[in-house]
C-alpha positions in Angstrom: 19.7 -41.3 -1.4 18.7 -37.9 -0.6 15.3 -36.5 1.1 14.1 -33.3 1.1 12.4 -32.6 4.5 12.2 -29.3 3.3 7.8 -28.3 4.1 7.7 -30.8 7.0 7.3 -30.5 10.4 9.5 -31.4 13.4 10.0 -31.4 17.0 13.0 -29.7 18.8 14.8 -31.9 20.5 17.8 -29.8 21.3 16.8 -25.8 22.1 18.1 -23.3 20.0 19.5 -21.2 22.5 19.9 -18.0 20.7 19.8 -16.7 16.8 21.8 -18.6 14.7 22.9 -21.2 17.0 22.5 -25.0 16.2 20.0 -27.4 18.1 18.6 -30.5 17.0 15.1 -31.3 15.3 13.6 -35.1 15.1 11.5 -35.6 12.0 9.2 -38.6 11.4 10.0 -39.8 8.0 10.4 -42.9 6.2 8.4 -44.6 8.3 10.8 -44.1 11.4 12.0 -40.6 12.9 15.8 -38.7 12.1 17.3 -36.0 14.4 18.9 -33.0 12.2 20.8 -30.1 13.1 18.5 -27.4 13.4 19.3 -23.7 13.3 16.6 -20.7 13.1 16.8 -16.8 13.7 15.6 -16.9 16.8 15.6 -19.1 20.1 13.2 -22.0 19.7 12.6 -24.0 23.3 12.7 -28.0 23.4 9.4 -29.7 22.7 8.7 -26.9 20.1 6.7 -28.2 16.5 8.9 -26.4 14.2 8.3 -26.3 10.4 11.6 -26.9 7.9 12.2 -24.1 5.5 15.3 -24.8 4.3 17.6 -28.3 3.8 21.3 -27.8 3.6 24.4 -30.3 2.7 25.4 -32.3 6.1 21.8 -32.9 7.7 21.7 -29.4 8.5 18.2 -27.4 8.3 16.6 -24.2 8.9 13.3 -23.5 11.2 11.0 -21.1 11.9 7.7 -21.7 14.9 4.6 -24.1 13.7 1.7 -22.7 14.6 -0.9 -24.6 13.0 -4.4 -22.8 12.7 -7.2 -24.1 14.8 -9.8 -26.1 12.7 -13.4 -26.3 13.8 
């Protein structure tokens, strides 16, 4: 089975210490929650809502900041 997580969101679980470098990210989907390896090009601190813009072979994805916009 494959899933593309690719446009979701996530929490980081495991910081991304520096550019490059791998953490973890736990994404709610199929009902329950998955951790994936996370890398991004810049640190990303634990407890950060990242976004997934990329999905690569061996549960392995690339991150960048969620920031969502307010909403009034």
């Amino acid at each position: 089975m494959t899933d593309s997580v690719q446009g979701m969101t996530g929490t980081i679980t495991s910081p991304i210490r520096e550019a490059g470098a791998l953490g973890e990210v736990l994404i709610s989907i199929r009902g329950g929650t998955e951790l994936y390896l996370a890398r991004a090009d810049e640190p990303i601190a634990a407890w950060t809502t990242v976004l997934i813009v990329a999905v690569h072979p061996g549960r392995l994805v690339d991150v960048v900041t969620w920031i969502p916009l307010p909403t009034d």
